[in-house]
C-alpha positions in Angstrom: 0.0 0.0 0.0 1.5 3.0 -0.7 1.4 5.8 2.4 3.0 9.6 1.8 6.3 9.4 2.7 7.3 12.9 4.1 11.3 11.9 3.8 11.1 12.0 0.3 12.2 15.1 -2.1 8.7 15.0 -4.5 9.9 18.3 -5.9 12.5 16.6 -8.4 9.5 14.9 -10.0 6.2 16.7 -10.6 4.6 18.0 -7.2 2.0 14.7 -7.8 0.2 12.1 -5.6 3.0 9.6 -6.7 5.7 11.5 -6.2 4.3 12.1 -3.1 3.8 7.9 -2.3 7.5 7.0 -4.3 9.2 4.3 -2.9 12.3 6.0 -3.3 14.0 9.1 -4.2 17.2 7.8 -5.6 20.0 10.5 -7.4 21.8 9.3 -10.0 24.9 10.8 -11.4 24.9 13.2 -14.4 26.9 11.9 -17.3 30.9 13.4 -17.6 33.7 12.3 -19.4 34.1 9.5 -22.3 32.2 6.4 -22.0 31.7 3.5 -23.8 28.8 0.5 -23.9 27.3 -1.8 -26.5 24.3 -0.4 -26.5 23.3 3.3 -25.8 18.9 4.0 -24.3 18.0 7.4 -24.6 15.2 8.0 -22.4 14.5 7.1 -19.1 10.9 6.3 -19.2 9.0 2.8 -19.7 10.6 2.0 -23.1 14.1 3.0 -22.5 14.4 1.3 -18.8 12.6 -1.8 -20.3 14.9 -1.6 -22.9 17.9 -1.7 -21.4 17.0 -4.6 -18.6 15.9 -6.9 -21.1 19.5 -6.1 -23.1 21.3 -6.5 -19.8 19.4 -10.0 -19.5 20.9 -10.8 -22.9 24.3 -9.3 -21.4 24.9 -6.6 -23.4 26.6 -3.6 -21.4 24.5 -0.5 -21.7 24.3 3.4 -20.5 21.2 5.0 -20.2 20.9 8.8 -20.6 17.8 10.7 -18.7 17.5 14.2 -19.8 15.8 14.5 -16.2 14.8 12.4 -13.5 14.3 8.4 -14.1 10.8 8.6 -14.8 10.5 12.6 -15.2 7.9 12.4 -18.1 4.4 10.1 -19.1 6.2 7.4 -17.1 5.8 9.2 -14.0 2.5 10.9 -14.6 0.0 8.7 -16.2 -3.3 6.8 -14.9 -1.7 3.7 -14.2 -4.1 2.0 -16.8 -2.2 -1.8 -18.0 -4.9 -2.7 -20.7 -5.3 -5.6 -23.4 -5.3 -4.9 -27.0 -3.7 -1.9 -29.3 -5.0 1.6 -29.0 -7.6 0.4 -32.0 -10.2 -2.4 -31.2 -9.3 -5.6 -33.0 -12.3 -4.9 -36.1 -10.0 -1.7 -36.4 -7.3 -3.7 -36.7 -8.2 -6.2 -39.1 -9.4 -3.5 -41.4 -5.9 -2.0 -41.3 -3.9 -4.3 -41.1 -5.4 -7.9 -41.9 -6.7 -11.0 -39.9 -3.6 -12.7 -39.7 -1.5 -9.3 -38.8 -4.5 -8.2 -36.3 -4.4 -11.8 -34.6 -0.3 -10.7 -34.1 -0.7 -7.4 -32.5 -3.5 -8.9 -30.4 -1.1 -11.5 -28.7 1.8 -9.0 -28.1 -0.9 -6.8 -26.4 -1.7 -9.9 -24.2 1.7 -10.9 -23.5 2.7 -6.8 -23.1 0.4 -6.8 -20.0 1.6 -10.0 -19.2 5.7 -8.7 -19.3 4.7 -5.9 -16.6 3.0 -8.5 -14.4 6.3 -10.2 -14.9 8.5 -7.9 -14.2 6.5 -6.8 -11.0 6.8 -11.0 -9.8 10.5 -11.6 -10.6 12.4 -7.8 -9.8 9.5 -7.7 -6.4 8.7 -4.3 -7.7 6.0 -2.4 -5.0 3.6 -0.8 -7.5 0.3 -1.7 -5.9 -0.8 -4.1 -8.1 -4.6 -4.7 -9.1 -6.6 -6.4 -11.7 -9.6 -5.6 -13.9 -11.0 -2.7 -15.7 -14.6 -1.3 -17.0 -14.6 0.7 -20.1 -18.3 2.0 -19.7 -20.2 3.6 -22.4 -21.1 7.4 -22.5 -24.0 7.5 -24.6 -26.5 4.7 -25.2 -25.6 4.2 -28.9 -21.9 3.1 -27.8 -24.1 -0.1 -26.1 -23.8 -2.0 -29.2 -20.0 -1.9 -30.4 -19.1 -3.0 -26.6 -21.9 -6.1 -27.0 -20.3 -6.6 -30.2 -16.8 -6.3 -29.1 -17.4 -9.5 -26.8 -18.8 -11.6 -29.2 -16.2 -10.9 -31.6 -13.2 -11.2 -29.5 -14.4 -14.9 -27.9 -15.7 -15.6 -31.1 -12.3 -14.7 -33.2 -9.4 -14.9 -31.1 -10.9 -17.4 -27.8 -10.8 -14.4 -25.4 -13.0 -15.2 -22.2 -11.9 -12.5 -19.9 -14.3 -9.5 -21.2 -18.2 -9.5 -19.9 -20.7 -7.1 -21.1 -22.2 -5.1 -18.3 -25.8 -4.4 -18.2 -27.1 -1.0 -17.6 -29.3 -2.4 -14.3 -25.7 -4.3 -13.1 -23.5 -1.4 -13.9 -25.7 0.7 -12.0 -24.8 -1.2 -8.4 -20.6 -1.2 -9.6 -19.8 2.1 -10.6 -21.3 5.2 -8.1 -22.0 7.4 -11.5 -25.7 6.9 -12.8 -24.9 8.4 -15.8 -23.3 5.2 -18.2 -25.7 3.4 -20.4 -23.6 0.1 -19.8 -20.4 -1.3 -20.1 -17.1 -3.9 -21.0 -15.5 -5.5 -17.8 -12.2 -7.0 -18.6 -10.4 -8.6 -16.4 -7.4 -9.7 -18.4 -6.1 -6.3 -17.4 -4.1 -4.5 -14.4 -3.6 -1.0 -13.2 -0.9 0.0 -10.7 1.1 3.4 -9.3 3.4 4.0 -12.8 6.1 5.9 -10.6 6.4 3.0 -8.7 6.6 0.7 -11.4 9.0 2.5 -13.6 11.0 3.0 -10.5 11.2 -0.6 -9.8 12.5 -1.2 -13.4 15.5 1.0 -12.8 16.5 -0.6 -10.3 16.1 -4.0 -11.7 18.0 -2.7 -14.8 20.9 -1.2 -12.3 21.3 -4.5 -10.5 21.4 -6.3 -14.1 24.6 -4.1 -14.5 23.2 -1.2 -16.2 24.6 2.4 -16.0 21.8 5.1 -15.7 22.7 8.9 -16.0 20.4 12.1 -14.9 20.3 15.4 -16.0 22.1 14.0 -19.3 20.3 15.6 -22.1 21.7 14.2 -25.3 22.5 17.6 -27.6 23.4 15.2 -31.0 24.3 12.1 -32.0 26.1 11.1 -35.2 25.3 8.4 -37.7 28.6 6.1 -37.0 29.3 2.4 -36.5 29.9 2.7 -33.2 27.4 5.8 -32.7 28.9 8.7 -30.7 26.1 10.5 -28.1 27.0 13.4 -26.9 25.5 15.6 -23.5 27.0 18.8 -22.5 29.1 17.3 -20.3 30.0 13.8 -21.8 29.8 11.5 -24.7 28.9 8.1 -25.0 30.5 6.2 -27.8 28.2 2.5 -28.3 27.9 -0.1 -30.9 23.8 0.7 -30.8 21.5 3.4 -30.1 17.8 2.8 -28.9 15.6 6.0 -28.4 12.8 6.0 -26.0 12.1 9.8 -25.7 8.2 9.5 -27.1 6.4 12.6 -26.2 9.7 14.6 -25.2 11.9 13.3 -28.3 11.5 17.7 -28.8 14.1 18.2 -31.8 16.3 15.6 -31.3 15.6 13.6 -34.5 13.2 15.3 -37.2 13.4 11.9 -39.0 10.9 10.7 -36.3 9.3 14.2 -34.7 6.5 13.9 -37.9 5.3 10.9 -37.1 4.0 12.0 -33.5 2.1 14.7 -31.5 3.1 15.9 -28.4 -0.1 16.6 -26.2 -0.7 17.4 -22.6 -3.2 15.4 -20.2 -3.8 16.0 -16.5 -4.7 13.9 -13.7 -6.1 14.9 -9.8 -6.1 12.5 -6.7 -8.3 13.7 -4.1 -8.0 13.6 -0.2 -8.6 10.1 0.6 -12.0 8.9 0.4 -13.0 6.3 2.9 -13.2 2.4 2.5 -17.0 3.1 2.6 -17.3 6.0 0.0 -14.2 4.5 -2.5 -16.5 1.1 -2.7 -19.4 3.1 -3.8 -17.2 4.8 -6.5 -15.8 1.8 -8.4 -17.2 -0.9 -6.0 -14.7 -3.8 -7.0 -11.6 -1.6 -7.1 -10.9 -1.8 -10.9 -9.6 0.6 -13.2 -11.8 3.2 -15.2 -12.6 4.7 -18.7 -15.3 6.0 -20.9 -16.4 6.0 -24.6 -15.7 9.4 -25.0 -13.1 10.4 -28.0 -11.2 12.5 -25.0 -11.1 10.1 -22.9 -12.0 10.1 -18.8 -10.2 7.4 -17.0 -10.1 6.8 -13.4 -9.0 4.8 -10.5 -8.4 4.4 -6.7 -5.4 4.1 -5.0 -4.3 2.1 -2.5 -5.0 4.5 0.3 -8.5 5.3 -1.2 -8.1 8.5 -3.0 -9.5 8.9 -6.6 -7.0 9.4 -9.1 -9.0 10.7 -12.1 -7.8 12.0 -15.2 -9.7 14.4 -17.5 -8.8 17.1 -20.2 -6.0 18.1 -22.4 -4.7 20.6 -24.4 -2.3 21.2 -27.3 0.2 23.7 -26.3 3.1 24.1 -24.2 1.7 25.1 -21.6 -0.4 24.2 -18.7 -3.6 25.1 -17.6 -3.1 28.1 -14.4 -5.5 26.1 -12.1 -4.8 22.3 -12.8 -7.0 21.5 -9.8 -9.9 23.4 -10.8 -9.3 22.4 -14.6 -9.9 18.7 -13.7 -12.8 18.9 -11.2 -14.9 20.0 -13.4 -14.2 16.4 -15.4 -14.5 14.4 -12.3 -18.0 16.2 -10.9 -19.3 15.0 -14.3 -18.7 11.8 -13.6 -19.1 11.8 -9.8 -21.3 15.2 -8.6 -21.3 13.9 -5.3 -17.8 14.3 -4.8 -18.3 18.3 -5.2 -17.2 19.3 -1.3 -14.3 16.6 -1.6 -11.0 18.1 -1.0 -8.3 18.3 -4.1 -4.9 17.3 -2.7 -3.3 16.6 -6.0 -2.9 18.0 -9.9 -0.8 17.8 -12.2 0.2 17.0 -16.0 2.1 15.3 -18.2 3.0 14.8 -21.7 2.2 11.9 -24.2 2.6 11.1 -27.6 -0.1 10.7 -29.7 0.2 9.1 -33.6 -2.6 10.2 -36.2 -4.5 6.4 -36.1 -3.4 6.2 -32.7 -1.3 3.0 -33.5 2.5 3.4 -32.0 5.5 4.0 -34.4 8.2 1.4 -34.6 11.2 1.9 -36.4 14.7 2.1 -37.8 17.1 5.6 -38.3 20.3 3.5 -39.3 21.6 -0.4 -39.0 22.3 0.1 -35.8 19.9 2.9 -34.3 16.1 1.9 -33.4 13.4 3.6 -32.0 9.7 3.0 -30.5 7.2 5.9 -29.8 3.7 7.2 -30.3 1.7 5.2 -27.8 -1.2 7.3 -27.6 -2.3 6.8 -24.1 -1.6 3.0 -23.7 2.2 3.6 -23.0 2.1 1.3 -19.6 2.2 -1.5 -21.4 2.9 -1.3 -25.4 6.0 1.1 -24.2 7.1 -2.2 -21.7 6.4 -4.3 -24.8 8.6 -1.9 -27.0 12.0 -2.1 -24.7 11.2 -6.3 -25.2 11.0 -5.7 -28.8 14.0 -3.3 -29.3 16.4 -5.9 -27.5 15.2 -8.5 -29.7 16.4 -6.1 -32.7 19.6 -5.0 -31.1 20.2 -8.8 -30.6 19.6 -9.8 -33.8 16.0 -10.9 -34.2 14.0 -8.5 -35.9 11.4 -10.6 -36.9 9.0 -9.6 -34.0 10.3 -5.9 -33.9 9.3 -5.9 -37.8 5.5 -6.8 -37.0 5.2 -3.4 -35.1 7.8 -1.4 -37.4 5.4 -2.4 -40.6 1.8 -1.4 -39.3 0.8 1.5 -40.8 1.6 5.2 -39.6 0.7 8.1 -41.0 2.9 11.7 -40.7 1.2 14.6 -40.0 0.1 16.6 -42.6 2.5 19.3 -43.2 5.3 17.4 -40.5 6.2 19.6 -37.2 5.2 22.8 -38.9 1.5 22.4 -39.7 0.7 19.4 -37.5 -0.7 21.7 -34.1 -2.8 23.2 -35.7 -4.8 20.0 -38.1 -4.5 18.3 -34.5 -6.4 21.1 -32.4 -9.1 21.5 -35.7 -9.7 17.6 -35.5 -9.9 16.9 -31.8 -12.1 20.0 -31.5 -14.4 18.8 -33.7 -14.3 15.5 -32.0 -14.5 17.0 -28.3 -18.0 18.5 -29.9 -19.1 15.5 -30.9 -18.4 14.4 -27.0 -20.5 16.9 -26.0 -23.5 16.5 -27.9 
């Protein structure tokens, strides 16, 4: 269970409920000097410290380079949703992709969520582990693709963990009278993402890898070895891997088209009470609606509600986070209008234009995953699998990802805010009405 632990320095994260409830506050050395490794992460986050443990496993030596804190950005930040399936549903999929190709991305999904639980078992990571979640539908007409979404996923691929939910069952499970019905599925898992990634690093430390803070790589050239330079050191490795996602800024243009930086915030309130958290979600799953912007929310293991709501598409944040997601949550949950705010903050993810995540190559020997559009947990924990299996020499699963379709932005970094804000306006309406 994780308690506020007052010894703790939350201000080198983001002043959040998880910084607040970290299991530890360990500093790690800036990068100084010439170094070299086999294989060089950029990116402290899920798919850089997943990574660079699974490539210590395979005994490669490796440096990792955080521009901030282990776990500064999404990693740090997000819901703590670990859900089945791609960012698309699997009729999505096969429309995109194929039957065979949609089967594929479905069992990575499966065994991406599997990997964290993994990870959590074998490295002992405290992350407040729980399983289940119930996707519920905003609006009555959303009924029938969740009905239909069960039949066709026990029907296609033998999945037997989703139930539809009622309207007249949901009702007595979610304190929100508001949802029309909903999709439980309890093949998933939700869990404090600080925590989590945390517990990677140090799994990835005691498997003999090197992490560096406050490194921010400047350049890197296109060499066999690559050289990675910081201000303050340089890292000369036989492979780069690049895990930067919603923070990869203008590091590599090759890659900055294919994504969208955008900003989502989260709240936790005071804690709620064993009696009042059960009438929220009453068997202590995660949350999510139907809606195009998405609400998602959960409790944590001392009974707050951590509930994330709105997002916007500029650099900055909004003045009042607190007041900017309340207004979500008292959709949802109007009886929670004289409930104390303790926490608010924001974070960044990356977003693709079909919302699939963008695998890839930049040379021989330089790979990069990004783009996870909200389902980082565990398609980023998947990606650091994936890119050791390329930096080891089999591609052939790192491929399957690399060759689904993504789509650049119209008009790259230049034009691509403002087609973004025109579309998920128009889409935010649609929410609305």
């Amino acid at each position: 269970m994780s308690v506020i632990r007052s010894g703790l320095n939350p201000s080198q994260h983001t002043a959040s409920y998880y910084a607040a409830t970290a299991n530890n506050s360990k500093n790690r050395p800036t990068l100084r000097g010439e170094h070299r490794a086999d294989v060089c992460v950029i990116g402290g986050g899920y798919t850089g410290l997943s990574a660079a443990l699974h490539l210590a496993d395979k005994g490669y030596s490796v440096i990792l380079l955080e521009a901030e804190k282990i776990a500064w950005g999404a990693s740090g930040r997000n819901g703590g949703h670990v859900g089945t399936g791609q960012r698309k549903d699997q009729e999505e999929l096969e429309k995109l992709v194929g039957k065979e190709r949609a089967k594929l991305l479905w069992n990575y999904s499966l065994e991406a969520v599997n990997t964290v639980e993994e990870l959590i078992r074998k490295h002992s990571i405290d992350c407040d582990l729980k399983r289940g979640n119930l996707h519920v539908a905003s609006k009555s007409s959303h009924s029938d693709g969740l009905r239909g979404e069960v039949d066709h996923m026990q029907d296609h691929y033998g999945y037997d963990q989703l139930r539809f939910i009622e309207k007249s069952e949901l009702d007595a499970m979610v304190g929100s009278k508001q949802y029309h019905s909903g999709l439980l599925d309890n093949g998933s898992l939700h869990l404090h993402p600080l925590n989590y990634a945390q517990g990677l690093a140090d799994a990835a430390e005691n498997a003999g890898v090197t992490l560096y803070e406050n490194s921010r790589v400047e350049s890197y050239d296109q060499g066999k070895p690559t050289t990675i330079k910081t201000t303050e050191g340089t890292v000369t490795a036989d492979f780069l891997v690049l895990g930067c996602n919603g923070y990869l800024g203008n590091l590599e243009n090759k890659m900055a088209g294919k994504i969208m930086p955008i900003n989502n915030f989260v709240l936790a309130t005071e804690p709620l009470g064993a009696k009042l958290a059960q009438e929220l979600i009453r068997d202590d799953v995660s949350m999510s609606d139907s809606l195009f912007v998405i609400n998602y929310w959960k409790l944590s293991a001392d009974n707050r509600l951590i509930f994330g709501g709105g997002e916007n598409y500029t650099s900055n944040f909004p003045s009042d986070l607190k007041q900017f997601v309340r207004k979500y949550m008292l959709r949802v949950y109007p009886q929670l209008a004289d409930t104390q705010i303790d926490y608010a903050w924001g974070g960044t993810l990356a977003i693709t234009l079909n919302r699939m995540p963008h695998f890839g190559r930049l040379q021989a020997n330089q790979f990069y995953a990004q783009g996870y559009s909200g389902h980082g947990v565990p398609t980023a924990t998947m990606a650091g699998k994936l890119l050791a299996e390329v930096v080891s020499g089999t591609a052939e699963r790192f491929d399957v990802m690399a060759n689904v379709p993504t789509i650049g932005f119209p008009g790259g970094t230049l034009l691509r805010w403002p087609g973004l804000v025109a579309g998920m306006l128009y889409y935010g309406l649609l929410d609305k009405l």
